[in-house]
C-alpha positions as CSV (number, residue, x, y, z in Angstrom):
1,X,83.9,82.1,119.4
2,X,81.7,82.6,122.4
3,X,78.2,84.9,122.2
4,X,79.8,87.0,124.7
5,X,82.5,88.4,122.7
6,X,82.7,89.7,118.7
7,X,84.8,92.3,116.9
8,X,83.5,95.4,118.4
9,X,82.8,96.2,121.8
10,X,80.2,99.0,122.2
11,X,79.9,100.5,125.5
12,X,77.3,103.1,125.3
13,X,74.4,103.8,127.2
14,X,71.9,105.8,125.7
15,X,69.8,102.9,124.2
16,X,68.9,104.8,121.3
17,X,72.2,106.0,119.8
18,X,73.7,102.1,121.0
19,X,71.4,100.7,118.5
20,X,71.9,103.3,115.4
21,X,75.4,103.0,116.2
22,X,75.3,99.0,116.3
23,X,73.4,98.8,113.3
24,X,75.9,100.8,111.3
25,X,78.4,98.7,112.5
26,X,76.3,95.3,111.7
27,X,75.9,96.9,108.1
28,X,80.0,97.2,108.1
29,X,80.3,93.5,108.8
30,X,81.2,93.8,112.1
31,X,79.8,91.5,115.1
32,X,79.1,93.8,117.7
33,X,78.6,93.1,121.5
34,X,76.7,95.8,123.6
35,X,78.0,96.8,127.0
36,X,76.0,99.8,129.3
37,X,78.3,100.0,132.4
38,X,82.5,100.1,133.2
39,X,81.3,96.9,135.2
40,X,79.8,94.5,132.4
41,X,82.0,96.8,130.0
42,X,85.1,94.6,131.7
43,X,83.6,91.5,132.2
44,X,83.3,91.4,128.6
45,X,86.4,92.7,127.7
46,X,88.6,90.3,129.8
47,X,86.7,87.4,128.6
48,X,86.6,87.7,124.9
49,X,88.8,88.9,122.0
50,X,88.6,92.0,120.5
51,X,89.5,94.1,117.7
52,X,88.1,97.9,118.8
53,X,86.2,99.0,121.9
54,X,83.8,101.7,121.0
55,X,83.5,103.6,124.1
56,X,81.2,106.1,125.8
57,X,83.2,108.7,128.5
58,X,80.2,109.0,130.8
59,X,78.3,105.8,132.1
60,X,76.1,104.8,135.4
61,X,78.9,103.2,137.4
62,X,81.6,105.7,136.2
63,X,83.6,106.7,133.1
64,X,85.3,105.4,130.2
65,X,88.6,107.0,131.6
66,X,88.7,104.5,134.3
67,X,88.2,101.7,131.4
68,X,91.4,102.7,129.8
69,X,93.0,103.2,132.9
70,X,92.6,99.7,133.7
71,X,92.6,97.7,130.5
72,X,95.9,99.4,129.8
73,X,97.3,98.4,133.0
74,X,96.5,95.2,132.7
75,X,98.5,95.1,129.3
76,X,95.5,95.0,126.7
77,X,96.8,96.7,123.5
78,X,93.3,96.5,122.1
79,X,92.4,100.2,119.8
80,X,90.4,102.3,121.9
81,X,88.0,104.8,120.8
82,X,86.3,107.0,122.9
83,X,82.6,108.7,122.3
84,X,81.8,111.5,124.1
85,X,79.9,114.7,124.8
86,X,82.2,115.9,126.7
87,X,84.6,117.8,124.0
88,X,86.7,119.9,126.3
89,X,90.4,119.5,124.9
90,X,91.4,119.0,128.7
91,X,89.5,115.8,128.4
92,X,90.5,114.4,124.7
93,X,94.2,115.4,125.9
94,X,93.2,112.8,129.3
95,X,92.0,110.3,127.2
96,X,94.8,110.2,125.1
97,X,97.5,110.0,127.5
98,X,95.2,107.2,129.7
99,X,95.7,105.2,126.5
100,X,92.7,106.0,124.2
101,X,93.6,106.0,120.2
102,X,90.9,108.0,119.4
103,X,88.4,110.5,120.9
104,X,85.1,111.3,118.8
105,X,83.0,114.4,120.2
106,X,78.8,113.8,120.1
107,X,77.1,114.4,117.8
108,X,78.9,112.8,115.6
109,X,78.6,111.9,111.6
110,X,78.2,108.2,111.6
111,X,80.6,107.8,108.2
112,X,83.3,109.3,110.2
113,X,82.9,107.2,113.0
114,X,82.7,104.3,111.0
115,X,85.9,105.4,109.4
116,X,87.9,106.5,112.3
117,X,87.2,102.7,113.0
118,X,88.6,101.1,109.9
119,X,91.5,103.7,110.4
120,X,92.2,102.2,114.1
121,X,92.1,98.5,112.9
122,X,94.4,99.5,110.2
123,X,97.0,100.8,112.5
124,X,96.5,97.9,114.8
125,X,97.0,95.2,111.9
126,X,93.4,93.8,112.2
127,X,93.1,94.9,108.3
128,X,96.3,94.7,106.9
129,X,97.4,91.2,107.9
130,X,95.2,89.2,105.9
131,X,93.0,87.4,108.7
132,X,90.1,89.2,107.7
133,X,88.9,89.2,104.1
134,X,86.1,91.5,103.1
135,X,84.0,91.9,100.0
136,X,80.5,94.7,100.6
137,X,79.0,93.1,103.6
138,X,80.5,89.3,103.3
139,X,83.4,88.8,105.9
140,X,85.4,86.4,106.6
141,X,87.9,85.5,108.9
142,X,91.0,83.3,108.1
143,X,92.3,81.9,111.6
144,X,88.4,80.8,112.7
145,X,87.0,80.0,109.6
146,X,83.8,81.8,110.3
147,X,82.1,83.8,107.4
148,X,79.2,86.8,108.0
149,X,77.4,88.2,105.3
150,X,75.3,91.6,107.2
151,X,76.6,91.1,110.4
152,X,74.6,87.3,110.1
153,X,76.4,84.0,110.4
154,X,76.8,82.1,106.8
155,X,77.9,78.8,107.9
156,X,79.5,76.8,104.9
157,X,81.5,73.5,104.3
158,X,85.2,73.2,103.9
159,X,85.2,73.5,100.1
160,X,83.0,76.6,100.2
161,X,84.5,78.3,102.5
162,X,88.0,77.6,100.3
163,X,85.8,79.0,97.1
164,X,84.6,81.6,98.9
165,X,88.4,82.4,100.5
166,X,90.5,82.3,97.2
167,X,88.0,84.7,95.3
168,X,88.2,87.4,98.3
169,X,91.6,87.0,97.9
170,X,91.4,87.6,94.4
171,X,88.7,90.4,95.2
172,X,87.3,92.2,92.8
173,X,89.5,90.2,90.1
174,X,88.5,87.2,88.1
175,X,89.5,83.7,89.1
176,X,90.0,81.1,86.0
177,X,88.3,77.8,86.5
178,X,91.2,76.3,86.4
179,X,92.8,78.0,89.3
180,X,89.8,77.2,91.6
181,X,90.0,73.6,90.8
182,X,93.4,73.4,91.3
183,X,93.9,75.3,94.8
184,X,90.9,73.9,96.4
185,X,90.4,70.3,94.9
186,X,94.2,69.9,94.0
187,X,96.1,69.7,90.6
188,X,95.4,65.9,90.5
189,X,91.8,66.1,91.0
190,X,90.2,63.7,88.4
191,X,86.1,63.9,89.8
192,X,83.5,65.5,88.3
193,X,83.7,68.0,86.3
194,X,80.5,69.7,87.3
195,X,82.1,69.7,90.9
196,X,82.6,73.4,91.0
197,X,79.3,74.9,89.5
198,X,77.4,72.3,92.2
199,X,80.1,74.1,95.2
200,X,79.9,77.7,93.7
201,X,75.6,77.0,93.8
202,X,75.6,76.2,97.0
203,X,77.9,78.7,98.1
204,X,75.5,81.1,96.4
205,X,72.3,80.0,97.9
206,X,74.3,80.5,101.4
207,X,75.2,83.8,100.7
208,X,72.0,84.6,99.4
209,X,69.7,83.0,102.1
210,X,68.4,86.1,104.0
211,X,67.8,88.4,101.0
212,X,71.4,89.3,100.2
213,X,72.3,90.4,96.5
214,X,74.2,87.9,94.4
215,X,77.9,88.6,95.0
216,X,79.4,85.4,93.5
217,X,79.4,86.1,89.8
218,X,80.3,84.0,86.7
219,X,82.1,85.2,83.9
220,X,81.1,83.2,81.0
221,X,84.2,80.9,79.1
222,X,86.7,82.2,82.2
223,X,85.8,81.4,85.8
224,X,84.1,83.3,88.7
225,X,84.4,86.7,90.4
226,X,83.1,88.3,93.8
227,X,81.0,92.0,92.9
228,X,79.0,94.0,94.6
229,X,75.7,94.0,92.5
230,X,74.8,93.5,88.9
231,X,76.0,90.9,86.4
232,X,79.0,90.2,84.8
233,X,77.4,87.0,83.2
């Protein structure tokens, strides 16, 4: 995936509430791309791929309302949320109806935000369908095999990224040994033994590189476990 496109699209503005607001959204696990006019707002937007646009009503070169206007016409189904001052209900009503999901009035309480978000990616599918697997701040996506742990990029080999896959999937749960060696090496696999304490290590120091917590846990005599914090050793 290009640098010019990520999960979120913020359009905002106001340099000071863009960063809070993309910080938060780093801390959520989403890649977030910043945008601070309709013009560069759309030149982003038709190049990349997108889950949510984050979007402010009032910008230098016009208004979000002509965003929506034009993405929609263009047949981008893409969740919309708008972020606005301006909370006159003639305006969340025009937003609505230009093809907005969402209309969020500033000042604004940045857990609601943040969960007026998840909300819209849930109706949309982005949550529900499987692609993307999340555990506290790791992410990972399914179709391009690309893993974030803080909003950072982890980059890991095949078999770690497998490891790391089947226990999301298995999130918060434990996974026997057994069942790790089996779905990622094969059933017939017949190597080393120690193969999957030298994968699960490096797959650990990855995840741990930039300060993280330890999230990849072992329980002792069964297998391995993904937890936010602590020990279960």
């Amino acid at each position: 995936m290009s640098e010019a496109t990520g999960d979120i699209l913020l359009v905002e503005d106001e340099p000071d509430l863009a960063r809070v607001m993309e910080l938060a959204l780093h801390r959520e696990g989403y890649r977030v791309v910043r945008a601070d006019t309709v013009e560069k707002a759309l030149q982003l937007f038709r190049c990349g791929d997108w889950r949510a646009v984050l979007l402010d009503v009032m910008l230098p070169d016009g208004d979000g309302f002509s965003f929506c206007r034009i993405v929609r016409a263009e047949g981008f189904s893409t969740p919309i949320l708008l972020v606005t001052a301006r909370g006159a209900w003639q305006d969340r009503v025009e937003g609505l109806d230009l093809g907005a999901d969402d209309y969020v009035t500033k000042p604004f309480v940045m857990e609601e935000l943040l969960a007026r978000v998840r909300a819209a990616l849930r109706r949309a599918g982005g949550l529900e369908n499987g692609e993307v697997l999340r555990a506290g701040d790791v992410v990972l996506h399914r179709k391009t095999r690309q893993v974030y742990r803080g909003g950072q990029t982890v980059t890991l080999r095949r078999k770690e990224f497998d490891l790391l896959e089947l226990l999301l999937l298995q999130y918060p749960w434990v996974v026997s040994r057994e069942t790790l060696i089996e779905r990622v090496w094969g059933m017939d696999f017949f190597g080393d033994e120690n193969i999957l304490e030298v994968c699960i290590y490096q797959l650990r120091r990855k995840l741990e590189a930039d300060g993280g917590f330890p999230i990849v846990h072992t329980v002792r005599g069964i297998g391995y476990c993904l937890r936010e914090g602590g020990s279960v050793e």
